[in-house]
TORKOL-969673 format. One record per residue: residue number from 1; residue in one letter; x, y, z of N, C-alpha, C, CB in turn. Coordinates in nm, 4 decimals, decimal comma. Atoms other than C-alpha are relative to their C-alpha. Glycine has a CB too. Layout:
PT     k   r       n_xx       n_yy       n_zz      ca_xx      ca_yy      ca_zz       c_xx       c_yy       c_zz      cb_xx      cb_yy      cb_zz
PT   NUM   A          X          Y          Z          X          Y          Z          X          Y          Z          X          Y          Z
...
This chain:
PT     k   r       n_xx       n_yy       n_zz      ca_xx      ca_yy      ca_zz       c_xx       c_yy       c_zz      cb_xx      cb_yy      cb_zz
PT     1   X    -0,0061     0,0624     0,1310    -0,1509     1,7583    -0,0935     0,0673    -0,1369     0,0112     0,0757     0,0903    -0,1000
PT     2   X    -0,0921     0,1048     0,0147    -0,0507     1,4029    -0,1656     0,0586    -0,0203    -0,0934    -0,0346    -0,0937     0,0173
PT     3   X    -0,0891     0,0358     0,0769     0,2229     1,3115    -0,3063    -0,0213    -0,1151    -0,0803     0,0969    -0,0094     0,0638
PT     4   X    -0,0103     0,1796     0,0137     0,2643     0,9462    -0,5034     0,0287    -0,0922     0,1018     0,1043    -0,0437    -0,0873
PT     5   X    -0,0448     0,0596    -0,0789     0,4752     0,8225    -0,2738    -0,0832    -0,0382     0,1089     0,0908     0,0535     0,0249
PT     6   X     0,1363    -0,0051    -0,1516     0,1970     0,9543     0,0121    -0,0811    -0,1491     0,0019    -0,1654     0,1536    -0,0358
PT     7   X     0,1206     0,0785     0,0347    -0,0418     0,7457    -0,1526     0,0467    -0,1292     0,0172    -0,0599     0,0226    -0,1412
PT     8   X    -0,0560     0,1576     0,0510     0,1240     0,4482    -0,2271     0,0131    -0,0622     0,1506     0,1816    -0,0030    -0,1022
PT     9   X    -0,0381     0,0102    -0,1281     0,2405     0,4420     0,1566    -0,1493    -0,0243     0,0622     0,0880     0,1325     0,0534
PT    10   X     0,0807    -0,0168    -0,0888    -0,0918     0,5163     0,2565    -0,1250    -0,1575    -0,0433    -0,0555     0,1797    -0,0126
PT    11   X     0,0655     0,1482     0,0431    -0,2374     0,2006     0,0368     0,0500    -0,0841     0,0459    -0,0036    -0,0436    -0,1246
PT    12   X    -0,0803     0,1311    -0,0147     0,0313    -0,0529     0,1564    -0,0628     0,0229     0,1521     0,1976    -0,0103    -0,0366
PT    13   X     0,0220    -0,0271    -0,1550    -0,1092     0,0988     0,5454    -0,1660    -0,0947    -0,0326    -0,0030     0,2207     0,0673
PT    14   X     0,1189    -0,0317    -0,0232    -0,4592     0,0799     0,4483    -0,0814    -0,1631    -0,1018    -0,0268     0,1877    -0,0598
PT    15   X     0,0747     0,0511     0,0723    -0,6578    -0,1201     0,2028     0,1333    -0,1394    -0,0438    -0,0687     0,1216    -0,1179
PT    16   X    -0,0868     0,1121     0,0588    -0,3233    -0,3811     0,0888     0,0912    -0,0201     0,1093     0,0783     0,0338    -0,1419
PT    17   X    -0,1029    -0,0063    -0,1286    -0,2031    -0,3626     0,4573    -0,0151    -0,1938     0,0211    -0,0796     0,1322     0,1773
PT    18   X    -0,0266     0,0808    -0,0713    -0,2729    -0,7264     0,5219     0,0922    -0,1075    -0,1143    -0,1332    -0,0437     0,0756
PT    19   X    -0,1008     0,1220     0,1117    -0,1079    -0,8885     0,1624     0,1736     0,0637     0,0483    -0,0437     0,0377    -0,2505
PT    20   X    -0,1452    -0,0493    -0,0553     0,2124    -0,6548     0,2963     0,0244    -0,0749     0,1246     0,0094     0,1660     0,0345
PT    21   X    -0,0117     0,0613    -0,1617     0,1784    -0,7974     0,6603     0,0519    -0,1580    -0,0479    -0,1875    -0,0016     0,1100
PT    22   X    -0,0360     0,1740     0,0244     0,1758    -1,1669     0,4958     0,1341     0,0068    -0,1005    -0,1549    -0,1046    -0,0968
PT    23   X    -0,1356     0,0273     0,0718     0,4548    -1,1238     0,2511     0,1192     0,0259     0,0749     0,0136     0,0794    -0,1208
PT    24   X    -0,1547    -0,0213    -0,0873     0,6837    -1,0161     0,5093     0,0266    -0,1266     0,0827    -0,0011     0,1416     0,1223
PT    25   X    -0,0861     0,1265    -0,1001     0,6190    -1,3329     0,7429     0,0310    -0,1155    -0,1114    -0,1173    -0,0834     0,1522
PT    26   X    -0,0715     0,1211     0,0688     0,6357    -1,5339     0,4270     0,1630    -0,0090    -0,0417    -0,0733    -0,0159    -0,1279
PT    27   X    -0,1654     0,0242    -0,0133     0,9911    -1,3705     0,3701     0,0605    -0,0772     0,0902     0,0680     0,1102     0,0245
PT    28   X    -0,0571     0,0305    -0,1202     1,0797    -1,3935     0,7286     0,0061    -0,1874     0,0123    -0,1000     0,0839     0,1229
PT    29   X     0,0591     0,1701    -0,0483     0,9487    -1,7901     0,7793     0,0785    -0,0958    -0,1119    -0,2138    -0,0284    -0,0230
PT    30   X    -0,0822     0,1148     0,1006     1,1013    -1,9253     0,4460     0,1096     0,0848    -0,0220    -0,0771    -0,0574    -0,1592
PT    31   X    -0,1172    -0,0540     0,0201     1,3949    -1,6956     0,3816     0,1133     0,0045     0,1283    -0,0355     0,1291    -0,0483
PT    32   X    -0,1272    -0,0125    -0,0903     1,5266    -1,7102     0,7163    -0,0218    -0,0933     0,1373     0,0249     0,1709     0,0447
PT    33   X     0,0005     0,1199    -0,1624     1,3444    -1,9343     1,0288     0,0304    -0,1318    -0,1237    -0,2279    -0,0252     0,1374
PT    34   X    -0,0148     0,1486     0,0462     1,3279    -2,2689     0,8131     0,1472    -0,0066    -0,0374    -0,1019    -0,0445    -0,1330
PT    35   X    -0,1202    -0,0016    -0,0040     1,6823    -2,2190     0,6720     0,0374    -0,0112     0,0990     0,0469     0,0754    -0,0430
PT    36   X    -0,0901     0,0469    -0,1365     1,8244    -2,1966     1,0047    -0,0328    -0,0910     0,0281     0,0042     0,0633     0,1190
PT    37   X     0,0374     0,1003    -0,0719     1,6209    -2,4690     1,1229     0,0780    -0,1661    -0,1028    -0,1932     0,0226     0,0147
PT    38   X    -0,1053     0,0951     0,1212     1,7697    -2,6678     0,8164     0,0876    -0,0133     0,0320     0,0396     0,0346    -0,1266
PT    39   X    -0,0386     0,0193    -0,0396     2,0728    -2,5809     0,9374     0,0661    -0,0788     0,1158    -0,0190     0,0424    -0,0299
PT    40   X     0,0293     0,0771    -0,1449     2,0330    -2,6925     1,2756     0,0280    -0,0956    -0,0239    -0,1233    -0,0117     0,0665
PT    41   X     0,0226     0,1359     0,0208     1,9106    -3,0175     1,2149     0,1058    -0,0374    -0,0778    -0,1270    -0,0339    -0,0585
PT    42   X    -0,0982     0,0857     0,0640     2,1806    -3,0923     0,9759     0,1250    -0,0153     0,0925     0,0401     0,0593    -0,1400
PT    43   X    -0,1165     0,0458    -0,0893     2,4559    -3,0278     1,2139    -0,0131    -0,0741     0,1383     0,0715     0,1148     0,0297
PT    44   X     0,0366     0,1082    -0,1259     2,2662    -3,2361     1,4790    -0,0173    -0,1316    -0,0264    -0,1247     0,0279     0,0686
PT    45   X    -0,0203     0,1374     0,0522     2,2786    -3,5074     1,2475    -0,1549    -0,0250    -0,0696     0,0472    -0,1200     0,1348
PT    46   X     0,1207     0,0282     0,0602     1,9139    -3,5100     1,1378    -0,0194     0,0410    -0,1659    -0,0997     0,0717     0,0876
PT    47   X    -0,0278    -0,0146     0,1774     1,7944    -3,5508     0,7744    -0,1021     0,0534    -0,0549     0,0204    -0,1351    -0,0884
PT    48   X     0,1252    -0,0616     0,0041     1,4925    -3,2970     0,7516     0,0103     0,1140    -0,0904    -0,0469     0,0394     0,1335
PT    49   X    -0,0080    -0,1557     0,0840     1,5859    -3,0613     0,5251    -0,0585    -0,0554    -0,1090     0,1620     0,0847    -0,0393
PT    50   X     0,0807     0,0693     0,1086     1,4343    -3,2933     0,2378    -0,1209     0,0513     0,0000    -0,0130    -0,1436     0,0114
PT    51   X     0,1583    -0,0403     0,0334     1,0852    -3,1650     0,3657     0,0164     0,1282     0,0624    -0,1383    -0,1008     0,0696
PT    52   X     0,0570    -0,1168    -0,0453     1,1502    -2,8368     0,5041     0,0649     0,0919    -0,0997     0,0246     0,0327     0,1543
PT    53   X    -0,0824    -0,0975     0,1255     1,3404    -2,7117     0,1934    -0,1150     0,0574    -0,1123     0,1311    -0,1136    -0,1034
PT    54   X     0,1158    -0,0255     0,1343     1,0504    -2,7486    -0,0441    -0,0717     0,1121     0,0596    -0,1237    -0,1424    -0,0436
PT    55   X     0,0884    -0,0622    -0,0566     0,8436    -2,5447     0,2155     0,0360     0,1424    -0,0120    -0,0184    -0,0474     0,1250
PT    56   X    -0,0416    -0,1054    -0,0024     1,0693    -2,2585     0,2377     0,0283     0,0582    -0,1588     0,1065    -0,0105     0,0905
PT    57   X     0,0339    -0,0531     0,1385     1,0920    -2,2459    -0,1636    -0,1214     0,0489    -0,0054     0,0086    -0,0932    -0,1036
PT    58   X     0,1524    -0,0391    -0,0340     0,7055    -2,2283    -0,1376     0,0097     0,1735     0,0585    -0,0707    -0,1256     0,1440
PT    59   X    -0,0024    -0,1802    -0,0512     0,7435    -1,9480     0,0967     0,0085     0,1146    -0,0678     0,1022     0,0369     0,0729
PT    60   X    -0,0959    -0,1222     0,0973     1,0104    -1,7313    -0,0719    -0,1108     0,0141    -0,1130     0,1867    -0,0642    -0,0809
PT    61   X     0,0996     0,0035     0,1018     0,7670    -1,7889    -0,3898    -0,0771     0,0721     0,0059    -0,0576    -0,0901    -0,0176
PT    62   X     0,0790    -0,0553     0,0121     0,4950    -1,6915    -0,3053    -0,0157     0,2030     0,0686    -0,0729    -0,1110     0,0444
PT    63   X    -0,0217    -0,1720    -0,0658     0,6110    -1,3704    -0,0803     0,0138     0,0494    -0,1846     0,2086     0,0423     0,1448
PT    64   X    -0,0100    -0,0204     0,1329     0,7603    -1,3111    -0,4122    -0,1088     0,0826    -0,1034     0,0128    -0,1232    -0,0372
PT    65   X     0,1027    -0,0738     0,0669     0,4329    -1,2989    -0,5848    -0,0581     0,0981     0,0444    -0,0842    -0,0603    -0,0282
PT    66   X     0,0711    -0,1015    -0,0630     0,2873    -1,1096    -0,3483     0,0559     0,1184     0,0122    -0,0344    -0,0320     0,1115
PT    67   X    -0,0705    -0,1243     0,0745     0,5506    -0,8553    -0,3968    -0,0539     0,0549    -0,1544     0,1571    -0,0459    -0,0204
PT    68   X    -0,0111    -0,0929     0,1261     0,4832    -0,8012    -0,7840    -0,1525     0,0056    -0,0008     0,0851    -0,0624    -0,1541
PT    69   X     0,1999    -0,0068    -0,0367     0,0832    -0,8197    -0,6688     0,0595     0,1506     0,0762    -0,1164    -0,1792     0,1576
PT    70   X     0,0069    -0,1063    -0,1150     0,1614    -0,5227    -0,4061     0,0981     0,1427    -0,1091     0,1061    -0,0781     0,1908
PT    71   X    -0,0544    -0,0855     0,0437     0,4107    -0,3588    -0,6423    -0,0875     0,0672    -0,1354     0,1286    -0,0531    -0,0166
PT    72   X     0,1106    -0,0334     0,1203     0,1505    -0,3144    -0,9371    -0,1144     0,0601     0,0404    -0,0509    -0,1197    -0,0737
PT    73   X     0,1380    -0,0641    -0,0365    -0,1419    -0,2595    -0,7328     0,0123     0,1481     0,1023    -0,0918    -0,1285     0,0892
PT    74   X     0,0039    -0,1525    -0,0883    -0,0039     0,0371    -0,4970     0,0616     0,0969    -0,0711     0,0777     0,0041     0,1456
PT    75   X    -0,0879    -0,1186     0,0073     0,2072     0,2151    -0,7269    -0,1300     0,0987    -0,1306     0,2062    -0,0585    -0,0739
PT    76   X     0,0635    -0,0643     0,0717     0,0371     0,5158    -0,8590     0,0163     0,0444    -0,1551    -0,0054     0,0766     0,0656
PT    77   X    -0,0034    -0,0292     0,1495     0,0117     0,5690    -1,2399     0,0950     0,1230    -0,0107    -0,1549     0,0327    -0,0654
PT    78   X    -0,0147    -0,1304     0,0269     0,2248     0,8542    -1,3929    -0,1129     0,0402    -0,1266     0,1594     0,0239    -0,0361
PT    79   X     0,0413    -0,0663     0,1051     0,0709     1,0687    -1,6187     0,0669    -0,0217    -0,1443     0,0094     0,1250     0,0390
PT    80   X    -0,1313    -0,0130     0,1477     0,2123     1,1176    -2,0021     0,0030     0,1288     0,0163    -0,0392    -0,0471    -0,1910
PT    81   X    -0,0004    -0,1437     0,0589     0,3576     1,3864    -2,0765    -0,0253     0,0822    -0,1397     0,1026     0,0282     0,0209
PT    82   X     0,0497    -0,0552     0,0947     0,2472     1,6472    -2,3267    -0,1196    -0,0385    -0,0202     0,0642    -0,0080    -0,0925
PT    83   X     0,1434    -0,0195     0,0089    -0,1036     1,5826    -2,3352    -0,0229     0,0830    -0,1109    -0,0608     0,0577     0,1218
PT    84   X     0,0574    -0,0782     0,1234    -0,3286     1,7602    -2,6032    -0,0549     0,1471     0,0606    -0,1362    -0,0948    -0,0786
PT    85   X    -0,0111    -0,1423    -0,0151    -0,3173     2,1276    -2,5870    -0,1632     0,0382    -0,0128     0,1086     0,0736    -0,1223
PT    86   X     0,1368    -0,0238     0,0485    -0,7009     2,2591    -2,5425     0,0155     0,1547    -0,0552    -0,1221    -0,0217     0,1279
């Protein structure tokens, strides 16, 4: 028997496996390589964070969307309760 959860797991594997695959490197790439690299460069004296800041907003963003896209489209409906008595 599947569960919700089953399902939901088995949609983010299967059919919405590659918008999950991309929202993670868009976390990863703007939430955490470009920041460092921002870093970097600033304490090496360079002045690049002007264009790699916007990029990593971008990023974060759009992972973002693609979260409340992935969170709407895999999670399984509940039922109501009490239904009409036949």
């Amino acid at each position: 028997m599947l569960t919700p959860l089953n399902k939901t797991a088995r949609l983010l594997d299967g059919e919405l496996g590659v918008a999950a695959r991309v929202r993670i490197a868009f976390g990863v790439v703007g939430g955490l390589l470009l920041p460092v690299l921002i870093l970097l460069n600033h304490t090496n004296g360079f002045e690049s964070g002007a264009r790699l800041a916007p990029a990593a907003l971008v990023l974060c963003l759009a992972g973002e969307l693609l979260e409340r896209y992935l969170f709407f489209s895999a999670v399984t409906p509940v039922k109501m309760p009490g239904g009409v008595a036949a």
